[in-house]
C-alpha positions in Angstrom: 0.0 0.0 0.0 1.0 3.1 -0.9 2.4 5.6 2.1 0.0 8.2 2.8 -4.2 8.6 2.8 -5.4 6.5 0.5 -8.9 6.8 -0.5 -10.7 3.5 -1.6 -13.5 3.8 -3.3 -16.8 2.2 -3.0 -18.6 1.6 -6.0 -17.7 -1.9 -7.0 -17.3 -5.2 -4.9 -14.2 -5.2 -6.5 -12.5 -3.4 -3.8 -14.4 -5.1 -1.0 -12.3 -8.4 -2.6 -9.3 -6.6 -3.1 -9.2 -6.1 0.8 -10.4 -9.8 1.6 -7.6 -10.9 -0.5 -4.6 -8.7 1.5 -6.1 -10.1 5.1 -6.1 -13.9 3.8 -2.0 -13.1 2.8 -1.4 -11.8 6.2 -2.3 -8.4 5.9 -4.4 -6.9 9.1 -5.4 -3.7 9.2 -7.0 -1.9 12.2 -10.2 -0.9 11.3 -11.1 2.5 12.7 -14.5 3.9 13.3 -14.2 8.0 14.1 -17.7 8.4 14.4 -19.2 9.3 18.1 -20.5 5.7 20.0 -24.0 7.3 19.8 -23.3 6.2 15.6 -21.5 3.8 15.9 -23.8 1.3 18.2 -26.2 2.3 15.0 -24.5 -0.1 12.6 -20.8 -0.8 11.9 -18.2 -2.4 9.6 -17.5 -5.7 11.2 -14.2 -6.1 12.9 -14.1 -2.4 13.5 -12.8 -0.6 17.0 -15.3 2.4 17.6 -12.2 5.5 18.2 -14.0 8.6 17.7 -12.2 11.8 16.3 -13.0 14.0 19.2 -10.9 11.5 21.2 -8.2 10.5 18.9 -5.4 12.5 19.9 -5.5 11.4 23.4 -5.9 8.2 23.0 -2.9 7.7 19.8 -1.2 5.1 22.1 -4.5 2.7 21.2 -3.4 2.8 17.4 0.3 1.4 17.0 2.3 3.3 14.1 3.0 -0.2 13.2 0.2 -1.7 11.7 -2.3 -0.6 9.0 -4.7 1.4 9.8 -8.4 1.5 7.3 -10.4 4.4 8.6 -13.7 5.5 8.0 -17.2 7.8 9.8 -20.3 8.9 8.2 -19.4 10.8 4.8 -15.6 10.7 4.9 -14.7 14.1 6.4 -14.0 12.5 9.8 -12.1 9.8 8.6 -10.0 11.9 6.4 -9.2 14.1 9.6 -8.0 11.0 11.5 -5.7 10.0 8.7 -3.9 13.4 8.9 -3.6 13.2 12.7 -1.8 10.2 12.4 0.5 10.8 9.9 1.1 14.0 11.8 1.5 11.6 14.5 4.3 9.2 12.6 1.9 6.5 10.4 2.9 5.9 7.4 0.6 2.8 6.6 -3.3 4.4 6.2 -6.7 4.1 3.9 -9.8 5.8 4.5 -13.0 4.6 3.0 -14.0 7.8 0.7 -18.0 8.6 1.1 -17.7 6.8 4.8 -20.5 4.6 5.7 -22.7 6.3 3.5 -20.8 5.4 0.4 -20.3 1.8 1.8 -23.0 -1.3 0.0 -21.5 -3.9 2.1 -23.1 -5.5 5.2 -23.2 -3.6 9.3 -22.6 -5.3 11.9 -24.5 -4.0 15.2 -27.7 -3.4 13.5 
């Protein structure tokens, strides 16, 4: 994956499968949800840790510098903010889903 934000978009399965395939070969991203717990609890991307932006930069020691990081909220704004904050705060390894969750056509867990 390339350093930086990358922005994935959602309009084809295609992507969906491209990430399936990198976690079967190893790869394990973090899966960040910036969004308040009031959203979250509302439906979620399965596997996903609920880390909202307005708590992020106190709690940077929950997301290790060492492992990749997929990030997404609502529309995309949110998630877009995280990413800077951590590269700001030394990640190199980062995706955030463009359009957030309401972009996303696959399945929520929590709902």
């Amino acid at each position: 994956m390339k350093k930086g934000v990358v922005e994935m978009d959602t309009g084809t399965i295609l992507n969906i499968l491209i990430i399936a395939l990198l976690v079967w070969f190893g790869y394990k991203p973090l899966i960040l949800d910036v969004r308040e717990p009031g959203e979250y609890i509302g439906g979620y991307i399965a596997g996903a840790k609920n880390l909202p932006l307005s708590q992020l930069s106190r709690r940077l020691s929950e997301v290790s510098p060492d492992r990749p990081v997929l990030l997404y909220c609502r529309s995309g704004m949110r998630s877009q903010n995280a990413a800077k904050l951590l590269i700001k705060n030394g990640h190199q390894d980062l995706a955030h889903l463009q359009g957030g969750l309401n972009a996303w056509n696959g399945p929520l867990a929590g709902k």
